[in-house]
C-alpha positions in Angstrom: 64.7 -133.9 25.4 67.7 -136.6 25.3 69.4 -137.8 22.2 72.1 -140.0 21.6 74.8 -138.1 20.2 77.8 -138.7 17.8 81.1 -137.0 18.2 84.4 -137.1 17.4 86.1 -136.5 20.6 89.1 -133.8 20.2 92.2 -134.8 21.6 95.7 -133.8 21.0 97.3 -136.2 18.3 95.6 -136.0 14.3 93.7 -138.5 15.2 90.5 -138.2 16.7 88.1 -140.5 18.9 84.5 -141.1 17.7 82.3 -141.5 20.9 78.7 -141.6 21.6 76.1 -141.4 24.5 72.9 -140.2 25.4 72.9 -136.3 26.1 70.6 -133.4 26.9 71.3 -129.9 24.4 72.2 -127.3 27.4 73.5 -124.3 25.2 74.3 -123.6 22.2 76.6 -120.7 21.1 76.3 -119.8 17.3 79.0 -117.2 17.1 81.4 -119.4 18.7 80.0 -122.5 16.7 79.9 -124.7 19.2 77.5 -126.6 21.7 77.4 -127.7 25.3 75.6 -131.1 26.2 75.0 -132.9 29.3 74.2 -136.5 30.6 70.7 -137.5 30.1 68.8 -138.7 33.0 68.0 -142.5 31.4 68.9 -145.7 32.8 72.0 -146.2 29.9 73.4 -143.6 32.3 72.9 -144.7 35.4 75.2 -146.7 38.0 72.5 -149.8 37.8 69.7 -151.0 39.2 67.1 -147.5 39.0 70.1 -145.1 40.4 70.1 -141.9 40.1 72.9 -140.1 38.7 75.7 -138.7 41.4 76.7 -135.6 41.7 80.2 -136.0 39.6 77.4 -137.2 36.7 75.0 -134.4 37.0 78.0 -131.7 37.0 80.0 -133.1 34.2 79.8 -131.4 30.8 80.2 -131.6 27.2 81.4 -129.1 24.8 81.7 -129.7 21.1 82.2 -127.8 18.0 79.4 -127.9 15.4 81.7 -130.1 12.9 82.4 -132.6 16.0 78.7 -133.3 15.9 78.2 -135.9 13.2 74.7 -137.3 14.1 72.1 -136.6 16.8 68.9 -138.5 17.2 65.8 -138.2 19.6 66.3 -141.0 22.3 63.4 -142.4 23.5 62.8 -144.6 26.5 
């Protein structure tokens, strides 16, 4: 089920990145507190005009630690 997700993006300086988009939970990892999303199948995603996602898209990953996670909520179509 998709849901638009809100992270703070990890980088190397102190400061950090909040971000957002619309993901798909693929694993989550509760000794290792942390969570692995992917890109939701929804036309917010997609190239344009009804495309599908390419390959690159379909293959890319996110993975966050529980505290990077500040708010994630069902996306509907």
């Amino acid at each position: 089920m998709a849901m638009r997700v809100q992270y703070h993006a990890e980088g190397d300086g102190l400061i950090s990145d909040q971000m957002d988009g619309i993901f798909m939970l693929e694993s989550v990892d509760i000794q290792a507190e942390h969570c692995v999303w992917k890109l939701a199948d929804v036309n917010e995603n997609r190239a344009g005009k009804g495309r599908p996602l390419n390959r690159k898209q379909k293959d890319w990953r996110l993975q966050t630690s529980f505290d990077a996670v500040m708010k994630a909520t069902l996306y509907l179509d």
